[in-house]
C-alpha positions in Angstrom: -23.4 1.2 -11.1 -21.4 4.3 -11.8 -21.4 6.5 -14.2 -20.2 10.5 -15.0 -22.7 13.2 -15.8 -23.0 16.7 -17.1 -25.4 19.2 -16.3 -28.6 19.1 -18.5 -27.3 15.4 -19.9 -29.5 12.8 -20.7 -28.6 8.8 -20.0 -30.3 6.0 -20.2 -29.7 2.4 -17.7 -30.7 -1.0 -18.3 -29.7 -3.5 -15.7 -30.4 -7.0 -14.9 -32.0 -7.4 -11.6 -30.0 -10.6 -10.9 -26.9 -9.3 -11.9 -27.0 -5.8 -11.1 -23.7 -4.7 -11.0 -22.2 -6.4 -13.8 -24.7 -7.1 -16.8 -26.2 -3.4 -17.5 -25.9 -0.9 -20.6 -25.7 2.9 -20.7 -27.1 4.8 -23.0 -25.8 8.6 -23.8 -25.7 10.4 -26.8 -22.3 11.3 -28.2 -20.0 10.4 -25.3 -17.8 7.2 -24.9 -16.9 8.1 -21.1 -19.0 6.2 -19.4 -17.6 3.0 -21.4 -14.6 3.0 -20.2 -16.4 3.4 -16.8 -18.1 0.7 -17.2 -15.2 -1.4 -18.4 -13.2 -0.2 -15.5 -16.0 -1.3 -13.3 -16.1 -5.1 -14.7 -12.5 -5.5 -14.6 -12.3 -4.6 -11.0 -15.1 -7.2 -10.5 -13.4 -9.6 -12.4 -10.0 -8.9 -10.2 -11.7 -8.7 -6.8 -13.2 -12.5 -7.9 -10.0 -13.6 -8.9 -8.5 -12.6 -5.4 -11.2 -14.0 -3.4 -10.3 -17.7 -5.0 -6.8 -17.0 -4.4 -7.4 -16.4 -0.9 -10.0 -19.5 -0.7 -7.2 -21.7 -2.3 -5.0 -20.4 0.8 -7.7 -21.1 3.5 -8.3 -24.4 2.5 -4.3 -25.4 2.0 -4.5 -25.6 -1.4 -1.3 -23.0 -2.0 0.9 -21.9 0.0 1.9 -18.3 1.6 4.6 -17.9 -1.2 2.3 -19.2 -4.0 -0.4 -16.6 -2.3 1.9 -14.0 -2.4 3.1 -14.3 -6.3 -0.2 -15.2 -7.4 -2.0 -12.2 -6.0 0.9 -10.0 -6.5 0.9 -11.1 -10.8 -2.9 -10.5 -10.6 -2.8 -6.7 -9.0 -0.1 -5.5 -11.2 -2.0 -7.0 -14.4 -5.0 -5.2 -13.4 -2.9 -1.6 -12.3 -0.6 -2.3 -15.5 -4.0 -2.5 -17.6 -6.0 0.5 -16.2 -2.3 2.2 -16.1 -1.7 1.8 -20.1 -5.5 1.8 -21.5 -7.2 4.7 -19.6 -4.8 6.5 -17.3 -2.0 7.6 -19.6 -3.8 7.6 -22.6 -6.6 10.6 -21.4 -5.7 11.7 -18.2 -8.3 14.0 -18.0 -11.4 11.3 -18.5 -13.6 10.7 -15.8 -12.7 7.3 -16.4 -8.7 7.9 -15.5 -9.8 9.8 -12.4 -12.2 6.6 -11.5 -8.8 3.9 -12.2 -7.0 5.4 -9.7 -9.8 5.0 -6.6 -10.8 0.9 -7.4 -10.2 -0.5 -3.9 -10.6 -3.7 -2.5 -11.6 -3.9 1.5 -11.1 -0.5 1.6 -8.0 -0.4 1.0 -6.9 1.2 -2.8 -5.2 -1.1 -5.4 -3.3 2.5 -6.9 -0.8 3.1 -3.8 0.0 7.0 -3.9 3.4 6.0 -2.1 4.5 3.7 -4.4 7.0 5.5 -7.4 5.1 3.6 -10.2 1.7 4.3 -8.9 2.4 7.9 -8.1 3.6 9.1 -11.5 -0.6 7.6 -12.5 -1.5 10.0 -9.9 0.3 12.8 -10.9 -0.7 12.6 -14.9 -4.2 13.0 -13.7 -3.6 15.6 -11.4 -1.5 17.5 -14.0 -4.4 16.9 -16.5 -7.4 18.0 -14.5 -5.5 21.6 -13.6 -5.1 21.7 -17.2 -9.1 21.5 -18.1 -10.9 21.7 -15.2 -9.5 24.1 -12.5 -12.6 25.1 -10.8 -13.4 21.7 -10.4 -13.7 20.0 -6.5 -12.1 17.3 -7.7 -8.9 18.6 -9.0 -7.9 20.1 -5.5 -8.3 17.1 -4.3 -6.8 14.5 -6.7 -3.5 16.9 -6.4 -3.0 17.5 -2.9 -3.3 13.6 -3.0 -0.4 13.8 -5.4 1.4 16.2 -4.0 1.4 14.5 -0.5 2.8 11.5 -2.3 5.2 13.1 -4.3 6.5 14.7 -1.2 6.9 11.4 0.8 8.9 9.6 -1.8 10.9 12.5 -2.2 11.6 12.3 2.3 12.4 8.8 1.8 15.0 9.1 -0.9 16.4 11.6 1.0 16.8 10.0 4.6 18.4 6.9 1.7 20.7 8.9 1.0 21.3 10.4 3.9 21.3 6.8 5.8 23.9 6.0 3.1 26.5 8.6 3.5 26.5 8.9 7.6 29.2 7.1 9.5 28.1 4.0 11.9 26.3 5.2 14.8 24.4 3.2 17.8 21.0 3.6 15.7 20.8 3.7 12.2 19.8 7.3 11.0 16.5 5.3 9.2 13.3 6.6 8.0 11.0 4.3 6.5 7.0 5.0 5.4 4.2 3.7 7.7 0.9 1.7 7.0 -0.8 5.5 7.2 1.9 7.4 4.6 3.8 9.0 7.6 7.9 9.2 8.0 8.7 7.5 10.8 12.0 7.9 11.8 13.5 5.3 14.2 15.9 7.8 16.2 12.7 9.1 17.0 11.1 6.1 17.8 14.3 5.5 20.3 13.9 8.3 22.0 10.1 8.4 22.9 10.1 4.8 24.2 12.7 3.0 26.7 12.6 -0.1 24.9 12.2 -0.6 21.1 12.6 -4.2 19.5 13.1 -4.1 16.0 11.8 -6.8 13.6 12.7 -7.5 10.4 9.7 -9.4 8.9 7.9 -10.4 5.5 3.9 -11.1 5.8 5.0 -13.5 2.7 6.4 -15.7 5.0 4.9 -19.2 6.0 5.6 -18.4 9.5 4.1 -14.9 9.7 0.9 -15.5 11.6 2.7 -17.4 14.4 5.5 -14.0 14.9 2.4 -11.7 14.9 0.9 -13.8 17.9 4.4 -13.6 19.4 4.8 -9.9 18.9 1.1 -9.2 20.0 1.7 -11.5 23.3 4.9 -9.1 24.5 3.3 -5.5 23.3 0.5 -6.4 25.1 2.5 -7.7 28.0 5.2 -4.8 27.8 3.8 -1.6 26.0 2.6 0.0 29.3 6.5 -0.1 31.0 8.0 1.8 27.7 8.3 -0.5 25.1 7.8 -0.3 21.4 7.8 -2.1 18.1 9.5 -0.9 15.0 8.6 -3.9 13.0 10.2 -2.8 9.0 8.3 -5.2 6.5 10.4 -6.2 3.4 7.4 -7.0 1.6 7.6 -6.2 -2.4 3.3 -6.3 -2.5 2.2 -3.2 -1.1 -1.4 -3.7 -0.9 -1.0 -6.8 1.2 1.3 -5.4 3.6 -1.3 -2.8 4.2 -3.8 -4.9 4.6 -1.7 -7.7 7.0 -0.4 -4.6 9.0 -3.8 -2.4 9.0 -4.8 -3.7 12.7 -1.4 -4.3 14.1 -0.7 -2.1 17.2 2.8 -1.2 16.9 4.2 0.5 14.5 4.8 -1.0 11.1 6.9 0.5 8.5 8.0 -1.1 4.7 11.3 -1.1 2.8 10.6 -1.5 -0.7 14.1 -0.7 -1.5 16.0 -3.3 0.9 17.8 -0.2 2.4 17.5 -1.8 6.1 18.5 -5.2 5.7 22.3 -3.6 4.8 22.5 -0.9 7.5 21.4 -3.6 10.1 23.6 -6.0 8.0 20.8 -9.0 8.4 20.3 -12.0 5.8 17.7 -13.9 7.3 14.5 -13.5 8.2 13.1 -13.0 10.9 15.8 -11.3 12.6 15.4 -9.1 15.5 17.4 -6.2 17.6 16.5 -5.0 21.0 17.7 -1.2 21.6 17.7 -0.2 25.5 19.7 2.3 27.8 21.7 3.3 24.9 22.7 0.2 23.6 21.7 -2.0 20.5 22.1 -5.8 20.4 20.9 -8.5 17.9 18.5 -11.3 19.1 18.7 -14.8 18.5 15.3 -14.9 19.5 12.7 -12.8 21.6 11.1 -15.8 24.1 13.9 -14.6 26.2 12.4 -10.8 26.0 
């Protein structure tokens, strides 16, 4: 059950024993915070359910991958869209808009402080808790958040536009955001590694899990001689790239924009390009790697 308390405050907990987490009251005179807490809190529960089915449906071929995809994607933006409009930006500064913005699922947050939508919920918290509370621990803390997120949108619009403007070159000059946050730059990439397959992929795809088994099979085979993967996901759902990519080996980067697909000039998927000894080429296929 959680709840936010003042110093010298009184408040009062009924719970059902069988339903612990979901079918309580609290009790506290002249405040309305905890509430919204608690409606935050049932919400979440009722999202996190609603995913699990999903995901059931999925396992037991019910749905496909594409039906999976839009399905859980509608569902997480209802619930961000929800806690966005009726807590967030309408007090920034309540407890309540500070506890939105850290509901995760598997560990992994439904707010994504890289994401431009998610980050401007971020920053009207931040900006309100500097406001009223300054001395407060969790002000520094809910700004550098939103700072560091700021700061990487604002990297990646710039290496857009600087991919944009610069004339044709062996390697694209491209900088795309890993699982973790960080810029990772594929000139970069190139030059650390003797071989680096890219892959253009989207865990939305029916045939996903079979090019992850492939990929794993030649980084496990390869990595030790010098080779790499830059695999860019075109994924539009951020928290299941995240979550697809969190125990992938190689590096894993997402284009939310569809910035890569044009400098590569790819329209399928999956498509793949090998660069070694200077050199780019497009794959047909990587059996043949």
């Amino acid at each position: 059950i959680n709840f936010a308390a003042q110093i010298g405050s009184e408040i009062g907990i009924q719970a059902d024993a069988k339903n612990f987490g979901t079918a309580y009251s609290i009790e506290e005179k002249g405040e309305e915070r905890n509430e919204d807490i608690q409606k935050i809190a049932l919400l979440k529960y009722q999202t996190d359910q609603t995913i699990d089915q999903i995901s059931r449906s999925l396992q037991e071929k019910k749905i496909s991958a594409v039906q999976f995809q839009d399905t859980v994607r509608t569902v997480i933006e209802t619930f961000k869209t929800t806690l966005r409009n009726d807590y967030i930006f309408r007090d920034p500064k309540s407890p309540a808009s500070f506890f939105a913005l850290f509901q995760q699922k598997d560990g992994l947050l439904y707010f994504n402080v890289y994401d431009p939508t998610d980050v401007k919920a971020f920053a009207a918290v931040a900006t309100a808790y500097e406001t009223y509370y300054p001395s407060s621990p969790y002000t520094k803390g809910i700004r550098d958040i939103s700072l560091l997120g700021l700061a990487a949108i604002r990297r990646e619009k710039k290496a857009r536009n600087i991919s944009s403007k610069a004339e044709e070159r062996t390697i694209p000059d491209l900088t795309l955001i890993d699982r973790n946050g960080t810029p990772r730059p594929l000139s970069e990439v190139v030059k650390e590694n003797s071989k680096v397959l890219i892959s253009f992929t989207s865990y939305e795809a029916e045939w996903s899990p079979e090019l992850v088994k492939d990929l794993r099979s030649l980084y496990k085979k390869y990595h030790g001689t010098g080779f790499e993967i830059y695999e860019i996901s075109v994924d539009k759902n951020t928290y299941f790239w995240q979550n697809a990519a969190r125990t992938l080996p190689w590096i894993t980067v997402i284009d939310r924009d569809g910035m890569a697909p044009a400098l590569f000039n790819i329209s399928s998927l999956p498509s793949f390009f090998i660069f070694q000894d200077g050199e780019l080429k497009r794959l047909h296929s990587i059996s043949k790697l």
